[in-house]
C-alpha positions as CSV (number, residue, x, y, z in Angstrom):
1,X,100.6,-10.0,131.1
2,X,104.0,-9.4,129.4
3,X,106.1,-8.1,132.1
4,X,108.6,-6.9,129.8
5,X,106.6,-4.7,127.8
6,X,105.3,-3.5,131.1
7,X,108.9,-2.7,132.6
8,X,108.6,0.8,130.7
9,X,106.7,2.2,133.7
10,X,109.4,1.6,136.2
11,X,112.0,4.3,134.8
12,X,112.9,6.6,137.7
13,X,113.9,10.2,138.2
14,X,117.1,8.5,139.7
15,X,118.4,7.4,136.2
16,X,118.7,10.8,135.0
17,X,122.1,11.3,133.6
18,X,123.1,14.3,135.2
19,X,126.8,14.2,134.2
20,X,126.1,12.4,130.3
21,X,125.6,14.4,127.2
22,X,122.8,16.3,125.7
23,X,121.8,13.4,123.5
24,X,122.1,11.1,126.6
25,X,119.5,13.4,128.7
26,X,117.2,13.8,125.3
27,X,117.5,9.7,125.2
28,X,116.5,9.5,128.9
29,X,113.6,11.8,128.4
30,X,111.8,10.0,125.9
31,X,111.6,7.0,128.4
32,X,109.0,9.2,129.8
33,X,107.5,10.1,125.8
34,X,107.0,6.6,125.4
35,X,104.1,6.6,128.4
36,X,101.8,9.1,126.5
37,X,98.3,7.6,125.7
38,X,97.0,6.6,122.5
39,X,94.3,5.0,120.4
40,X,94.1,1.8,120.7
41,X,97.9,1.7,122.1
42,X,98.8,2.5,118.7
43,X,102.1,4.3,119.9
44,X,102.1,6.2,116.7
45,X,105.5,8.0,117.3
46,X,109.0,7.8,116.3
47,X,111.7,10.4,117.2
48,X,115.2,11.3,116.1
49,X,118.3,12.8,118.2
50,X,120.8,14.8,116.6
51,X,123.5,16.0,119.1
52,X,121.0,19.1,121.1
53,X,118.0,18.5,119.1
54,X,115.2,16.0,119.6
55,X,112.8,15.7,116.4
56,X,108.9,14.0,117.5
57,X,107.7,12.1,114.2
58,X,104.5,10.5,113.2
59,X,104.5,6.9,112.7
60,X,101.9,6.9,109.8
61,X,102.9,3.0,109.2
62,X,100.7,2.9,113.2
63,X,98.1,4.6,111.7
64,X,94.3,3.8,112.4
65,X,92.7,4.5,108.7
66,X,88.9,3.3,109.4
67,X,88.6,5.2,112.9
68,X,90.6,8.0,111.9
69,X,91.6,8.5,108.1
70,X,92.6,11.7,108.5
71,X,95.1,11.1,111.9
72,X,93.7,13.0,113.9
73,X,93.8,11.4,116.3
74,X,97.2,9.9,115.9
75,X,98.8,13.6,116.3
76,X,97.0,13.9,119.1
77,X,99.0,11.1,121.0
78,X,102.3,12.3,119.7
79,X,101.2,16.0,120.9
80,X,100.6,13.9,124.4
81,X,104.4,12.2,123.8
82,X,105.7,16.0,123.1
83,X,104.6,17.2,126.3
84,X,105.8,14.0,128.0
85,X,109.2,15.5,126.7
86,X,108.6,19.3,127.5
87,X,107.8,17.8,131.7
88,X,111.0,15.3,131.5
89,X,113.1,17.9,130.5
90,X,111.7,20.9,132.6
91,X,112.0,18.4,135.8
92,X,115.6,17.4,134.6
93,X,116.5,21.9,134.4
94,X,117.3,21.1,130.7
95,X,116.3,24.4,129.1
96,X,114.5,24.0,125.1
97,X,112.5,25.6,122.7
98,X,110.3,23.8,120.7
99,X,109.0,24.7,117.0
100,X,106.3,23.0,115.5
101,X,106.6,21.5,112.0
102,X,109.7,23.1,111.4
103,X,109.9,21.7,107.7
104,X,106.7,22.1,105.3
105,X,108.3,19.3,103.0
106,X,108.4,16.7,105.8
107,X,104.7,16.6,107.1
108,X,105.7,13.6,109.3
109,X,108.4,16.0,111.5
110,X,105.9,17.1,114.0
111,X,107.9,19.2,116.6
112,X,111.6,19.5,116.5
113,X,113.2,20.0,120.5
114,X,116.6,22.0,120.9
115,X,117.7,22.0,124.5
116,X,120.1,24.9,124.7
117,X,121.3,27.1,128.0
118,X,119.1,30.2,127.0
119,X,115.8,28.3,126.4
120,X,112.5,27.9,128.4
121,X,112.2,26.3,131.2
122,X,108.9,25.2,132.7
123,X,108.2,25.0,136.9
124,X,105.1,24.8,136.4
125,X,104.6,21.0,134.0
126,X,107.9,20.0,135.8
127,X,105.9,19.2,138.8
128,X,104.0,17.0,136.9
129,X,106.5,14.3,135.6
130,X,106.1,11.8,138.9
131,X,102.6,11.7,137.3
132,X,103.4,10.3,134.2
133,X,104.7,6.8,135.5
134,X,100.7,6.7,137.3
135,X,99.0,7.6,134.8
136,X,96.2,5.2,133.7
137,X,93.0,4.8,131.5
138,X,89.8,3.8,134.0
139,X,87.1,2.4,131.8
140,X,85.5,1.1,134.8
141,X,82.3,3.5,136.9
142,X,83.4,5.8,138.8
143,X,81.6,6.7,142.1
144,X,79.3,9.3,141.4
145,X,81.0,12.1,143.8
146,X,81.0,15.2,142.6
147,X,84.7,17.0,141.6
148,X,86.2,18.8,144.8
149,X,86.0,22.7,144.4
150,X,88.9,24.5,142.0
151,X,89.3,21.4,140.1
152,X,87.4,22.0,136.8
153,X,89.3,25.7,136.7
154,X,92.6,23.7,137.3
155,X,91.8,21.5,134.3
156,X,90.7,24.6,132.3
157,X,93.6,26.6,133.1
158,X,96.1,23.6,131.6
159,X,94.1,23.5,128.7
160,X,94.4,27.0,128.2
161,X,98.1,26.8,128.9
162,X,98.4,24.7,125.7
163,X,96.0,27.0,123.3
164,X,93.2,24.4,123.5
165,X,89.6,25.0,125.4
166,X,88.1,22.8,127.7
167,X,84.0,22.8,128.7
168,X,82.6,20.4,131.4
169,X,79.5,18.7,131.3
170,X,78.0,17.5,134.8
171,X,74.4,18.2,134.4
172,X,72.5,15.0,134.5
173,X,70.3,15.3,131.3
174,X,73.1,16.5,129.2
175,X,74.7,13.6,130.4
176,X,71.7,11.3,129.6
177,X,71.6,12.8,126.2
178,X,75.3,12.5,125.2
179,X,75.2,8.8,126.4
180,X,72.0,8.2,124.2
181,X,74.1,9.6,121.4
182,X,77.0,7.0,122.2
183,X,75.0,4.2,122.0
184,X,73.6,5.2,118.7
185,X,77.2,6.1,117.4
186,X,78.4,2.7,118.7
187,X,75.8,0.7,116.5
188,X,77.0,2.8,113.3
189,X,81.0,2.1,114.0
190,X,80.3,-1.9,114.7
191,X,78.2,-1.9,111.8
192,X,81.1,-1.3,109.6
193,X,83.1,-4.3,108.6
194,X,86.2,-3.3,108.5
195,X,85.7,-0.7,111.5
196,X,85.3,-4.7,113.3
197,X,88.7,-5.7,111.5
198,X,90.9,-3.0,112.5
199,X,90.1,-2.9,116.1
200,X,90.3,-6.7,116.1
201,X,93.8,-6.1,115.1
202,X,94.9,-4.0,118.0
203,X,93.2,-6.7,120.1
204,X,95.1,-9.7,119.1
205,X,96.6,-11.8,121.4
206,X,100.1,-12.0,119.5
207,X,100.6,-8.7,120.4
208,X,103.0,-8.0,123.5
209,X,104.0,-4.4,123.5
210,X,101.4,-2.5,121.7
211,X,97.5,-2.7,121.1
212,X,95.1,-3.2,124.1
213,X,95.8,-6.6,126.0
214,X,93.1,-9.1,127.3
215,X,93.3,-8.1,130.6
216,X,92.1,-4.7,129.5
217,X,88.4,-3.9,130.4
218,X,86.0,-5.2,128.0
219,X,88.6,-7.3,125.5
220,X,87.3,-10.2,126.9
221,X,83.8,-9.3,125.1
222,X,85.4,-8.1,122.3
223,X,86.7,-11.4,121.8
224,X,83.2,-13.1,122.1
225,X,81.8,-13.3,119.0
226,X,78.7,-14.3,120.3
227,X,78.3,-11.3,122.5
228,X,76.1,-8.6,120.6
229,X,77.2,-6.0,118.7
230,X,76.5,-3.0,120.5
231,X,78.1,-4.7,123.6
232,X,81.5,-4.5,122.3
233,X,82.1,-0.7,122.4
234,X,85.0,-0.8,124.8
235,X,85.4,2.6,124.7
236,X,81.8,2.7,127.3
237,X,83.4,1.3,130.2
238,X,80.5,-1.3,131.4
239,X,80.9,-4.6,129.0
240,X,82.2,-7.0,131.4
241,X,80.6,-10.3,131.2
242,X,79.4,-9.1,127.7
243,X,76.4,-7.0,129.2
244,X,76.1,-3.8,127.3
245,X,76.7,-0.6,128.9
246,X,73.2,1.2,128.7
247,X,73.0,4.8,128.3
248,X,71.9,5.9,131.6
249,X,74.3,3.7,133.6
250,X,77.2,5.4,131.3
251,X,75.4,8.9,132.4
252,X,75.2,7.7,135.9
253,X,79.2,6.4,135.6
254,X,80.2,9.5,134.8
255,X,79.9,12.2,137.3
256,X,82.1,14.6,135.1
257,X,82.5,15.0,131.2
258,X,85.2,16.9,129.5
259,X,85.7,18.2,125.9
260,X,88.6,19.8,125.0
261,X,88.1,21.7,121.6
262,X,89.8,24.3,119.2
263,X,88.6,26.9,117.0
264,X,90.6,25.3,114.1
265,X,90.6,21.6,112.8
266,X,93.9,21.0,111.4
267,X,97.3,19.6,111.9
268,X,98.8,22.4,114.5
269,X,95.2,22.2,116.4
270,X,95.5,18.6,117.0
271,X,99.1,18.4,118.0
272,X,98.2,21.1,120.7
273,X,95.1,19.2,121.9
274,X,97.5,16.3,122.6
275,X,99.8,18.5,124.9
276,X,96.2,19.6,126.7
277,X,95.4,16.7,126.9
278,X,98.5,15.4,128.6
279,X,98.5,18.0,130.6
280,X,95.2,17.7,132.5
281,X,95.5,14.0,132.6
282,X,98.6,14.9,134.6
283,X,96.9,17.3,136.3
284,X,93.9,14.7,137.4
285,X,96.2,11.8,138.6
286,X,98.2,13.8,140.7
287,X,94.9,15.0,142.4
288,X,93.6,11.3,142.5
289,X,91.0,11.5,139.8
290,X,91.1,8.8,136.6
291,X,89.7,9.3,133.1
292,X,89.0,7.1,130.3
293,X,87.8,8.2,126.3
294,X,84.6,8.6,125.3
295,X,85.7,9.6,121.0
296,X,82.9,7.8,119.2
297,X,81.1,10.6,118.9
298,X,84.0,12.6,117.1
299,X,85.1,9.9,114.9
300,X,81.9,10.0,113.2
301,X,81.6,13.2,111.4
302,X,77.6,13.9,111.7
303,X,77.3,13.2,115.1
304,X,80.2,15.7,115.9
305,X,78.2,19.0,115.5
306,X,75.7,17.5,117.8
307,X,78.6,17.0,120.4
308,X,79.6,20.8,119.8
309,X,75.9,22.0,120.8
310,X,75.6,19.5,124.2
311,X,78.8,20.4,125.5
312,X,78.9,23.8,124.4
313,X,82.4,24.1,123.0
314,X,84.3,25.7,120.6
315,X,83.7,24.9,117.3
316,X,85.8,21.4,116.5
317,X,85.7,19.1,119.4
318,X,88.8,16.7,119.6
319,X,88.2,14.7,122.6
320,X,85.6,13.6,124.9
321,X,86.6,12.4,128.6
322,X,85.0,10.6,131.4
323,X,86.6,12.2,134.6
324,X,85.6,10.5,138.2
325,X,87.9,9.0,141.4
326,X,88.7,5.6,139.7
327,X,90.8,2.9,141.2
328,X,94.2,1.4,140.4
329,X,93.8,-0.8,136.5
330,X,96.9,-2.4,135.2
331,X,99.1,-0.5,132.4
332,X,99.4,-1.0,129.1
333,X,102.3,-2.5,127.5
334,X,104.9,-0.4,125.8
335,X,107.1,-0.7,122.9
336,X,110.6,-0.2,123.9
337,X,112.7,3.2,123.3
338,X,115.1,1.4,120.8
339,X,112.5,0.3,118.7
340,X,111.1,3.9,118.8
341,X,114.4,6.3,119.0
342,X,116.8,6.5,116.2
């Protein structure tokens, strides 16, 4: 485990420099960016500060262009880096306002960030920045106890907050059903040669600070090249010891499904789901529940209708979550803010 790239989930609240400069506090803040979630640990963000203004860019050269040729998903984690951001600076009483794509010609400047005296200030995502830093992904079961009362309305609400809807799924046979379609869906991906290649390279053991790391659950199958096909879908949470995770014991890992879904399927739509997203994953570790990703059935475009009609949600599903009381997995490594801030 390299301790250094690991060192990026020890910044504290304490470090804020209250008496520095704008750009100092905008630096500061994206300590807390750099903790957002993303496919395979991609990190597929850059960002820019220019005296009181912060620009969030996509990093297309981080891009993912088997699983997701259109990034989608990649705006998605910088949408989850954005509202990393919005919480820093909310918690910090640095005021902002935030416009999305400010310049047509540049499709990479996602969201540009102005903090200025008269600007909005959140209470409400402020609370959640000691979440950030506890955060974590959970691919292992979680117990089968059902969600305390409030919880899934909670969620909802955040979703909401961000423009983006979010439908639950606990029913047991839907759950059976939407596992049975994952295991098909995870044949078709591992199938595809150079579906195999590019995960491989996120996997690689040269990497240090980005990419999913062998202590990660399942990468030790992954790296068995003996192990089955079908049995390498990290994404399902049960592939230690290179045992595939059937369907029902996926259904039976998850007491609670979540799909968060929009009405449009386009570059402002994903950007938002990543700030929904954020923002009930905040909301579920600071009430003690985990959550891991559960995307194979978006990234392949026939079986994503089919996920529209099981979970009942609006018309272009973006992402799929396992929600349950997890435990306590290591982090992920992170690139350091230098080699992401200019």
């Amino acid at each position: 485990m390299n301790q250094t790239a690991l060192s990026a989930w020890q910044v504290e609240e304490s470090g804020f420099p209250s008496n520095g400069t704008i750009e100092d506090k905008l630096r500061f803040a994206v300590n807390y960016a750099i903790l957002a979630p993303s496919s395979h640990n991609t990190q597929p963000w850059r960002f820019l500060i220019q005296h009181d203004t912060l620009q969030v860019c996509a990093d297309r050269s981080r891009a993912l262009p088997v699983t997701d040729p259109f990034d989608r998903e990649l705006l998605i984690s910088c949408g989850a880096a954005l509202f990393n951001l919005r919480a820093a600076l909310a918690r910090f009483g640095c005021a902002y306002d935030i416009t999305a794509f400010p310049y047509p010609s540049e499709p990479d400047v996602l969201a540009q960030l102005r903090v200025h005296p008269q600007g909005h200030l959140d209470s409400a995502i402020a609370a959640l920045l000691p979440a950030i830093t506890r955060r974590v992904t959970d691919r292992h079961p979680y117990p089968m106890k059902s969600i305390a009362p409030g919880m899934q309305a909670a969620w909802r609400a955040g979703a909401a907050d961000e423009g983006v809807a979010l439908s639950f799924v606990d029913a047991e046979q839907t759950r059976i059903e939407i596992a049975e379609l994952i295991t098909e869906v995870d044949r078709v991906q591992f199938q595809d040669a150079g579906f195999r290649r590019e995960l491989a390279s996120w996997i690689h053991p040269a990497r240090a600070s980005d990419g999913m790391p062998a202590y990660a659950q399942g990468v030790h199958a992954l790296l068995d090249f003996a192990t089955p096909i079908v049995s390498l879908a990290i994404r399902t949470f049960d592939v230690g010891g290179g045992v595939a995770a059937s369907h029902r014991r996926l259904a039976q890992g998850s007491p609670l499904l979540a799909c968060f879904s929009t009405t449009m399927d386009d570059a402002p739509a994903w950007l938002a789901t990543g700030q929904a997203l954020q923002r009930v994953l905040l909301i579920a570790t600071d009430a003690g529940y985990a959550a891991s990703y559960l995307n194979q059935l978006i990234e392949v475009p026939q079986y994503r209708s089919r996920l529209q009609q099981l979970t009942a949600c609006e018309t272009y599903p973006q992402i799929l979550l396992r929600i349950g009381r997890g435990g306590t997995p290591p982090h992920t490594p992170r690139r350091p803010v230098d080699e992401v801030l200019r």
